[in-house]
BABAVO-49390 format. One line per field, with one value per residue (C-alpha): residue in three letters; x, y, z. Coordinates in Angstrom, 1 decimal. Layout:
BEGIN
residuo ALA ...
east X ...
north Y ...
up Z ...
// end
This chain:
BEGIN
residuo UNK UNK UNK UNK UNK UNK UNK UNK UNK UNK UNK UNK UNK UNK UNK UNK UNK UNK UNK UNK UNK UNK UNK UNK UNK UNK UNK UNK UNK UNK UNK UNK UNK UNK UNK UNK UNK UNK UNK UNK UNK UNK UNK UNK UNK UNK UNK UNK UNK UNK UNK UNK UNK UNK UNK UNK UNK UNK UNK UNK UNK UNK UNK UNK UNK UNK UNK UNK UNK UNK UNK UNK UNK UNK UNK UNK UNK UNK UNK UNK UNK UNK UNK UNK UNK UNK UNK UNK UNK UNK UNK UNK UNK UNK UNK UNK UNK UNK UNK UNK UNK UNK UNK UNK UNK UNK UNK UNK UNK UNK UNK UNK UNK UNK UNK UNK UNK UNK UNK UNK UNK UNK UNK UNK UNK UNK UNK UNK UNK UNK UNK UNK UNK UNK UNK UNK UNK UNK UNK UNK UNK UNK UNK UNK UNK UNK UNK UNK UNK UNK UNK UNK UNK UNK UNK UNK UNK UNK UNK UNK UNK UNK UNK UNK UNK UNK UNK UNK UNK UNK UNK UNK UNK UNK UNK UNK UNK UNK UNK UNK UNK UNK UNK UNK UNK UNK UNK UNK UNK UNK UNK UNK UNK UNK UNK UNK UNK UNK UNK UNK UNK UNK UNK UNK UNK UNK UNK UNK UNK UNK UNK UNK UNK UNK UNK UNK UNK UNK UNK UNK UNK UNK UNK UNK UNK UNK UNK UNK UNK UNK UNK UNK UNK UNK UNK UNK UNK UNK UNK UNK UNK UNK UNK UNK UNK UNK UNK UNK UNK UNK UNK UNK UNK UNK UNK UNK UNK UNK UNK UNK UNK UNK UNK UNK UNK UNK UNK UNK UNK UNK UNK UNK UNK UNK UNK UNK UNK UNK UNK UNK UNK UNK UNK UNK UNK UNK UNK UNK UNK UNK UNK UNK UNK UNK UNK UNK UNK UNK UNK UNK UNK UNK UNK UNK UNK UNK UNK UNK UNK UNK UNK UNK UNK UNK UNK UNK UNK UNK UNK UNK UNK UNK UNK UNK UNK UNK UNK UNK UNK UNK UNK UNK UNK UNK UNK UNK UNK UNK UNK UNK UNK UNK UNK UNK UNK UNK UNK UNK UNK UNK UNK UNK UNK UNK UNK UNK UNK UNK UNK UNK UNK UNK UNK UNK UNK UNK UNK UNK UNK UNK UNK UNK UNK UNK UNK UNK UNK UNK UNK UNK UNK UNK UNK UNK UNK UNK UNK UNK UNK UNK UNK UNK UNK UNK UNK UNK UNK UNK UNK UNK UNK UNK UNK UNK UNK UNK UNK UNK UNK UNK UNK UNK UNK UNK UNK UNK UNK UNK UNK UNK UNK UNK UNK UNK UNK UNK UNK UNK UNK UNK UNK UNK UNK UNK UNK UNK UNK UNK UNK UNK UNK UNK UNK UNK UNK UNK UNK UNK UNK UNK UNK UNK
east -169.8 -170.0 -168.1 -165.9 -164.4 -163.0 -160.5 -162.2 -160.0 -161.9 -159.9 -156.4 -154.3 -151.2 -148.0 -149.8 -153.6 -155.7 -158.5 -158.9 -161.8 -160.8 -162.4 -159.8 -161.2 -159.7 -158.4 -157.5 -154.7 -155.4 -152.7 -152.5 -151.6 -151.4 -148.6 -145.3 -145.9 -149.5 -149.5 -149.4 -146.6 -148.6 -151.6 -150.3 -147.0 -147.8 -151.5 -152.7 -149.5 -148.6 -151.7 -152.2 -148.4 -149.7 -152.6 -150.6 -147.8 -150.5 -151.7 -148.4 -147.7 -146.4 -143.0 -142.4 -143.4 -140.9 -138.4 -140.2 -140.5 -144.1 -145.3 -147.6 -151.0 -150.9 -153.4 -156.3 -159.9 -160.5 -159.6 -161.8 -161.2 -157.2 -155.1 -151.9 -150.0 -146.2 -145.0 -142.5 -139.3 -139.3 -135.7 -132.9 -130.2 -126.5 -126.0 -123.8 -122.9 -123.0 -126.6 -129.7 -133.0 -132.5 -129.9 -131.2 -134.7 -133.2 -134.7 -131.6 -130.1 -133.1 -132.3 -128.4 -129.2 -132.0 -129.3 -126.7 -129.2 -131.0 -129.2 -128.1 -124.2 -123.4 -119.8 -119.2 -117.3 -119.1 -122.8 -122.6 -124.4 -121.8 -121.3 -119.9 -119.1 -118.7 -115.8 -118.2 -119.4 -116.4 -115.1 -118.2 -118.7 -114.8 -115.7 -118.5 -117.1 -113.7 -114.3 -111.2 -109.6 -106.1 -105.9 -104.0 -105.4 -103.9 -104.2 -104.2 -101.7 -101.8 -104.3 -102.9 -100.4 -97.2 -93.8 -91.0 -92.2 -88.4 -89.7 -93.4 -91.2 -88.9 -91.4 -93.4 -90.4 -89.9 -93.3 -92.8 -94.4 -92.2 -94.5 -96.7 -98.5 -97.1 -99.4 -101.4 -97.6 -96.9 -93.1 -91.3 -89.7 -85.9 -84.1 -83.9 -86.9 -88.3 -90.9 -91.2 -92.0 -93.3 -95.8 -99.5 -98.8 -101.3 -99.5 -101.0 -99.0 -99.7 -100.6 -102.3 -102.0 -103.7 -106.2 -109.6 -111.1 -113.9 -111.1 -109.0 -111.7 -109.7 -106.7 -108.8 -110.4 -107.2 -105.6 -108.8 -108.7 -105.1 -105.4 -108.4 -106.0 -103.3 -105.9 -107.6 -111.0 -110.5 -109.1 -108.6 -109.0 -107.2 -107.7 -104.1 -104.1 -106.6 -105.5 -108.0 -108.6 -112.1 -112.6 -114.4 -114.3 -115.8 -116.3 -118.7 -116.9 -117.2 -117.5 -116.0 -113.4 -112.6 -113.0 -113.8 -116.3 -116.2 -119.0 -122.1 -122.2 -124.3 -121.2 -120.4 -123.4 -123.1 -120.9 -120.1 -117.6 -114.0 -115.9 -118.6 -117.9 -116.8 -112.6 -112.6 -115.2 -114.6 -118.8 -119.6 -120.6 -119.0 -115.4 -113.4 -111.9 -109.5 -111.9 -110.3 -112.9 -111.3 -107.6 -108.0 -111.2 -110.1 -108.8 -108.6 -105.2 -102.1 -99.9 -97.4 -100.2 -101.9 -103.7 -103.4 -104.7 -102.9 -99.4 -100.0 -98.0 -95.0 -92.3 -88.6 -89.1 -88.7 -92.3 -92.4 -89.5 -90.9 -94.3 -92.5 -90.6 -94.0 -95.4 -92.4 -92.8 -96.2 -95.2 -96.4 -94.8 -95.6 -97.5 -100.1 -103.7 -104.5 -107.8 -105.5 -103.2 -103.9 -105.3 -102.3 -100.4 -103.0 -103.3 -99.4 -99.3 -102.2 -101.5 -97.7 -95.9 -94.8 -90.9 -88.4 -88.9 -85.6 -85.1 -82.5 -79.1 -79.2 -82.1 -80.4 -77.1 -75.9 -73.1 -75.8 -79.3 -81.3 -83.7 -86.6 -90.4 -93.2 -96.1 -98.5 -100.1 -103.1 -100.5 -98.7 -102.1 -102.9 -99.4 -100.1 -104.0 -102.4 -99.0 -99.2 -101.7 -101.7 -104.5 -103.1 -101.9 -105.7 -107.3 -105.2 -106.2 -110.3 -110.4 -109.5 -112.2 -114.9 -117.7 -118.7 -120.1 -117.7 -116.8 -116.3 -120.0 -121.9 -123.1 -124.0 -121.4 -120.9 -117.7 -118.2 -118.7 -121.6 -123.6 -123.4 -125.9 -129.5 -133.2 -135.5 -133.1 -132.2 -129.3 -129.2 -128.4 -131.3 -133.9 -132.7 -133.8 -136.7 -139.5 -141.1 -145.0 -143.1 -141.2 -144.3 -145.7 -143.1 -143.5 -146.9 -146.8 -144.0 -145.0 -148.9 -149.6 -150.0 -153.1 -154.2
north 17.4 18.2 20.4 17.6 16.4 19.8 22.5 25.8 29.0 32.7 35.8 34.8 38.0 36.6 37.9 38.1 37.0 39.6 38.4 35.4 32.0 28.4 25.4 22.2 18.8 16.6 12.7 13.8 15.1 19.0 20.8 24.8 26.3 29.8 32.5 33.8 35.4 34.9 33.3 29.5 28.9 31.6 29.6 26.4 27.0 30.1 29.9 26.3 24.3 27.0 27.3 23.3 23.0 26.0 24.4 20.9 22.5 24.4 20.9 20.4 21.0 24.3 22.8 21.3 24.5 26.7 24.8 25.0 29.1 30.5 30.6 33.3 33.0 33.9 36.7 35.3 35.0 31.5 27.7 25.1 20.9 21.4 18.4 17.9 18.7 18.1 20.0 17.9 20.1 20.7 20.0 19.3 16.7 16.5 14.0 11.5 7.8 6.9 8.2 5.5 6.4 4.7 6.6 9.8 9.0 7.1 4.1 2.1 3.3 1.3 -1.8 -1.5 -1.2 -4.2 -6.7 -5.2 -6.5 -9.3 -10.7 -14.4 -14.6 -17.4 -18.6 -16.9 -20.2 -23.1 -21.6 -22.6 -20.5 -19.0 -19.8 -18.1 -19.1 -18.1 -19.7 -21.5 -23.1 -23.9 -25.4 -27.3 -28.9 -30.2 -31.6 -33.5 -34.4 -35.3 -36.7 -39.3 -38.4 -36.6 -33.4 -30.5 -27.3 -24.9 -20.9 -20.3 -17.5 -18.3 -19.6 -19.8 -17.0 -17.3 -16.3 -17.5 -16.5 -17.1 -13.7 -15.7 -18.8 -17.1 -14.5 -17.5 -19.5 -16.1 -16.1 -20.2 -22.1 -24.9 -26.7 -25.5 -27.0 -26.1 -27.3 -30.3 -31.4 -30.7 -29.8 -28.4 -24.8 -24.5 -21.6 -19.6 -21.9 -20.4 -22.3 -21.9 -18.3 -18.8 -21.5 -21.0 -22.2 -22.9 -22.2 -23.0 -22.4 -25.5 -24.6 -27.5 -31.0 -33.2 -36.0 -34.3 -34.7 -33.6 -32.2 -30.3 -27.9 -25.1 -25.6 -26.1 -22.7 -20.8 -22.8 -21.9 -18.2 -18.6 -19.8 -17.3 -14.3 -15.5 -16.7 -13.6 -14.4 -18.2 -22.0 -25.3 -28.6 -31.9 -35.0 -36.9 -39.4 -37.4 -35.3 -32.8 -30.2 -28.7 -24.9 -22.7 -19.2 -15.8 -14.4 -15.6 -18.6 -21.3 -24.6 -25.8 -23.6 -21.8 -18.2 -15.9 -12.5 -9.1 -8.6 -7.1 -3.1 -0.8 0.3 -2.9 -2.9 0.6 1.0 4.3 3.4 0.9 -1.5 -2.6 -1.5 -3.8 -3.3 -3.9 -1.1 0.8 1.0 1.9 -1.2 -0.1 -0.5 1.0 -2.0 -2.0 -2.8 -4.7 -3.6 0.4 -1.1 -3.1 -0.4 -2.1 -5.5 -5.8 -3.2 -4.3 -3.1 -1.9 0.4 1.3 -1.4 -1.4 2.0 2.6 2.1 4.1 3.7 1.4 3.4 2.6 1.2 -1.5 -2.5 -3.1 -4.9 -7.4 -7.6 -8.7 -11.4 -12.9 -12.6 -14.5 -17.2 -17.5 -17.2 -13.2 -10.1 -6.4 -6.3 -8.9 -7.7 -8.4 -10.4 -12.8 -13.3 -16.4 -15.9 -17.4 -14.7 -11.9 -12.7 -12.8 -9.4 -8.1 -9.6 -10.6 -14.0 -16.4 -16.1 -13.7 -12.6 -11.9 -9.0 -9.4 -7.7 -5.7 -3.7 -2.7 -2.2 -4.4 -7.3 -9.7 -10.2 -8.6 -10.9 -9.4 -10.6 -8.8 -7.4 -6.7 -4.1 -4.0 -4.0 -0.7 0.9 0.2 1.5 4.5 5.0 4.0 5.8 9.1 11.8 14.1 15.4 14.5 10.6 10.4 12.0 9.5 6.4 7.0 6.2 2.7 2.4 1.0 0.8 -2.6 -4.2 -5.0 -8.8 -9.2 -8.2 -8.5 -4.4 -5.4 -3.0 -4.6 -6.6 -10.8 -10.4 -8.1 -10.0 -12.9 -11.9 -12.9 -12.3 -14.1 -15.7 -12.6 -10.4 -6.4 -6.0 -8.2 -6.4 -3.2 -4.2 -4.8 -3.1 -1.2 -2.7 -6.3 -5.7 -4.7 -7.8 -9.8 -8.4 -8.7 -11.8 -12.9 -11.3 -12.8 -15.8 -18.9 -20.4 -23.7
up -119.8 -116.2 -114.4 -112.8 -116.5 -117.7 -116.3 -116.3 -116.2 -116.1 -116.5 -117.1 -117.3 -116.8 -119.3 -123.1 -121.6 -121.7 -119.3 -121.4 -120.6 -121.6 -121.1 -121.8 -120.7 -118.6 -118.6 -122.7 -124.7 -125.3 -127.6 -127.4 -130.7 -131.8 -133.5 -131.4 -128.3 -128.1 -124.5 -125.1 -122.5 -120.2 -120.1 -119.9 -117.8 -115.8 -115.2 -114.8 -113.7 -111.4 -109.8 -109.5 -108.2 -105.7 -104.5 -103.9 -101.7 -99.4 -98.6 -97.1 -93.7 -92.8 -91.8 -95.3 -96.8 -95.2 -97.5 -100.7 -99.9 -100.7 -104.7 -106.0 -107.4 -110.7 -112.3 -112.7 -111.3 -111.0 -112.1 -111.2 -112.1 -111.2 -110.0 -109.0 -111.6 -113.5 -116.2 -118.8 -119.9 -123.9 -124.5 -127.1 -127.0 -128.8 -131.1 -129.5 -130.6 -127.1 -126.6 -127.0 -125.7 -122.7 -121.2 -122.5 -120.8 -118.0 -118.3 -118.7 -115.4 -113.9 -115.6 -114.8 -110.9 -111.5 -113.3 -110.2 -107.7 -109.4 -112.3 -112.0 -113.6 -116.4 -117.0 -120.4 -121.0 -119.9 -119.3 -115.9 -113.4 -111.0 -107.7 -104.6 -101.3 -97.7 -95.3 -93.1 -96.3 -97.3 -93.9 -93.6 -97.1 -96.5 -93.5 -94.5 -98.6 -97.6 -94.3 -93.7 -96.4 -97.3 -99.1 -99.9 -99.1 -102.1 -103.0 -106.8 -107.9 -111.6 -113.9 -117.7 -117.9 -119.6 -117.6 -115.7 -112.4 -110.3 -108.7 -107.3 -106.3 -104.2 -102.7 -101.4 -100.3 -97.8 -96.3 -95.2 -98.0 -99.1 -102.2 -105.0 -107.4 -111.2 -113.8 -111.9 -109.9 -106.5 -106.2 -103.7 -103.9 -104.8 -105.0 -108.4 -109.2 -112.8 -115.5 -118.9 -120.2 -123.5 -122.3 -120.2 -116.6 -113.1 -109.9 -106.8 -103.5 -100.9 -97.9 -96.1 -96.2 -93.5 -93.5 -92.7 -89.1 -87.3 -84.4 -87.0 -88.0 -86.2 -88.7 -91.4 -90.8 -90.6 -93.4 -95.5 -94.2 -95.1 -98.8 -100.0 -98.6 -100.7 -103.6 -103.7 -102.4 -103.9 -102.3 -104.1 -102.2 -104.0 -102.9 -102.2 -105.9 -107.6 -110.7 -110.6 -107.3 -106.6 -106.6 -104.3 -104.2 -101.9 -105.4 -108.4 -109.8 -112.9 -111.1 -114.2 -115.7 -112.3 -114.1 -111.1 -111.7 -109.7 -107.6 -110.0 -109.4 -111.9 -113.6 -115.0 -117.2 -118.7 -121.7 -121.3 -118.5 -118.7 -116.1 -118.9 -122.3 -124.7 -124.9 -128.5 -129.7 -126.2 -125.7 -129.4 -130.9 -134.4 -135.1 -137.9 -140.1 -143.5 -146.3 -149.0 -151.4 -150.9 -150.7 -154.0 -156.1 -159.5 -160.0 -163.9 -163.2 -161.9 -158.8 -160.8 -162.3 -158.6 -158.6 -154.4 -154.1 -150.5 -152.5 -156.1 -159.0 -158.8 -157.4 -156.7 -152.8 -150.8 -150.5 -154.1 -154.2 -151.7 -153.3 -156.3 -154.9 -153.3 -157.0 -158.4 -156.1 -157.7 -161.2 -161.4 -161.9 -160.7 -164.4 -164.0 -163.5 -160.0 -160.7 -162.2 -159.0 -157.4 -153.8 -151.8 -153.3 -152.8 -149.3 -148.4 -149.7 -148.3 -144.3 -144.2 -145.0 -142.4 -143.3 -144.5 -148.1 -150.4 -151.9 -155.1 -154.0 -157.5 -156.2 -152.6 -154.3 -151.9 -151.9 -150.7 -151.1 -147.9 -146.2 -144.2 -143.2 -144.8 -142.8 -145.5 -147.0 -144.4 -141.2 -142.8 -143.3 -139.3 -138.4 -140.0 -138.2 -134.9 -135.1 -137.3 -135.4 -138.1 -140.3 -143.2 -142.4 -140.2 -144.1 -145.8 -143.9 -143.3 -147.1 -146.8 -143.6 -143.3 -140.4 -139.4 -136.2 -133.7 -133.7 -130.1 -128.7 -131.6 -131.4 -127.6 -127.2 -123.7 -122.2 -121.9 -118.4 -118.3 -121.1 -118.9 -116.5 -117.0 -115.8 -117.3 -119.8 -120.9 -120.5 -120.5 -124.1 -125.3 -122.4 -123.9 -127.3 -127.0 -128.1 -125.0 -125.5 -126.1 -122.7 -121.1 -121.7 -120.9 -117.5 -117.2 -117.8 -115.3 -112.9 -112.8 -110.4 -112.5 -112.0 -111.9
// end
């Protein structure tokens, strides 16, 4: 071995060293063992990577330097085959459930910025790639699509919302407009004006109508500029006679389903903040759910003798008395092993029944029987995890947990919106799985020439 493949140190004295000559090759993997305190870190940390970061900051100019302040040869008599060097930090990490290797290392910051910057968004509902437009593009694709023909320029203020909305209605009949379109009819605005508030409505104010021409294109442009600042960001063109209008939007939009997206930002692809974690799981990809299989351990008993663990023994209270009414309208008592309930029943007791369930008069000591709907046995174990903070109800309630993946993101732990941006077919969750040689050739190979 010559004497340009190894790192030659003579007469290190620094710390524990006592004048000591190593020899380590280079381009290899060298590992310095020995006992406590015998001057591993001095060799490797205070002799050879502080001479080699030495060396590299002499070579910079003498400007630079006076910001990095002078650094001291260390004892020793000389090192020969040294490079510019980096020294790695040895260090610990917390256990968190929010930690993955790659945003301990980093490396998922990267990707976060690249899916910001270069990730193409998919309707989460149709699969169609989103679109966004500018108002030139707008005002030109009307002129030249609907050329001679009459339209309605329109703002959407609802899409599928339930309410009665008199307050909308009579907040655009004081800025001037004097139609909308409610759920695909144009009408014009009355006063005290209201819809339906237990049905999903679309509200569009009109704010345009005019046959398009090539010498209106100033009043198109301030009735579009118009429209996307009441639409937030968005305008709807309908043809006079045609049922459905055509959406275009500043923002990422659905050509089909008109669902608009925020502008991508690094934030909405991590899920350790509200903009892109999943809201179910809030970023964990694990939810807490009831398990049955802990609510009902043994099945050959009966309720009546704890068979619903969450309840115990039959006691003198109103939940039993309900249970047993369900049971009688199945032909059961309180006494009858639960495996030999028939499943209609199990399941009203266990997640509610539609109507009121009666409770026998005799039992309330009342003059009439008491009528009242029955939530189930799983609702009035969430109550209790969602509205009793003390140790013992929180103690009580873990035992009838269980940990599952979260139904909404599949363990992407990511909202809808981020996991619908894609690179290469891929979205951030399914990059971020994969193994790091796979992804390295995935890479590679998109990022070679084809050749013919």
């Amino acid at each position: 071995m010559n004497s340009e493949e190894k790192i030659n140190v003579w007469g290190a004295r620094v710390h524990n060293l006592k004048n000591i000559d190593v020899e380590i090759p280079r381009d290899s993997l060298t590992v310095i063992t020995g006992l406590s305190g015998s001057g591993k870190s001095s060799l490797a940390f205070d002799t050879i990577f502080a001479e080699g970061q030495r060396r590299y900051i002499e070579t910079f100019s003498a400007y630079a330097r006076n910001f990095l302040g002078n650094m001291e040869r260390p004892d020793v008599d000389k090192i020969t085959g040294l490079s510019p060097v980096i020294s790695i930090e040895q260090k610990t990490t917390n256990k968190n459930p929010r930690s993955t290797v790659g945003t301990t290392t980093e490396i998922y910051d990267y990707l976060r910025l690249l899916y910001a910057r270069a990730g193409t968004a998919y309707s989460y509902q149709s699969g169609e790639e989103m679109m966004k437009y500018t108002e030139e593009q707008v005002i030109d694709m009307i002129l030249s699509d609907y050329k001679g023909k009459a339209i309605f320029l329109l703002a959407p203020l609802v899409r599928q919302r339930k309410g009665h909305y008199r307050e909308l209605f009579e907040s655009m009949r004081r800025k001037g407009y004097l139609y909308v379109r409610l759920d695909g009819n144009i009408l014009e605005i009355v006063p005290n004006m209201k819809t339906d508030r237990y049905k999903n409505h679309n509200i569009e104010a009109v704010v345009d109508k005019l046959v398009v021409k090539e010498e209106d294109e100033e009043r198109i442009r301030k009735s579009v500029a118009t429209a996307m600042k009441q639409g937030d960001g968005m305008v709807m063109v309908l043809e006079k006679g045609a049922k459905e209008a055509k959406t275009y939007s500043k923002r990422l939009m659905d050509p089909v389903t008109g669902i608009a997206y925020q502008d991508p930002a690094p934030n909405m692809f991590s899920f350790n903040s509200p903009e892109g974690a999943c809201p179910h799981c809030k970023g964990l990809g694990k939810v807490n759910q009831i398990d049955i299989k802990k609510v009902i351990p043994d099945d050959k008993l009966s309720i009546h003798e704890g068979g619903i663990a969450p309840l115990g023994k039959y006691k003198n209270q109103m939940i039993f008395w309900q249970i047993d009414s369900i049971l009688h309208n199945h032909d059961c008592t309180l006494k009858t092993p639960i495996e030999e309930i028939p499943e209609e029943a199990m399941n009203e007791i266990l997640y509610g029944t539609v109507g009121n369930v009666k409770v026998d008069k005799e039992l309330t000591h009342t003059t009439n029987d008491w009528f009242a709907p029955f939530d189930g046995v799983v609702k009035y174990i969430k109550n209790v995890i969602d509205n009793d903070d003390s140790a013992d109800a929180r103690k009580w309630s873990e035992q009838f947990l269980a940990e599952c993946t979260c139904p909404e993101c599949g363990g992407k732990r990511l909202n809808r919106e981020a996991l619908s941006y894609r690179i290469w077919d891929k979205n951030i969750s399914e990059l971020a799985d994969m193994d790091i040689s796979e992804l390295r050739l995935s890479l590679i190979h998109i990022s070679e020439p084809t050749r013919p």
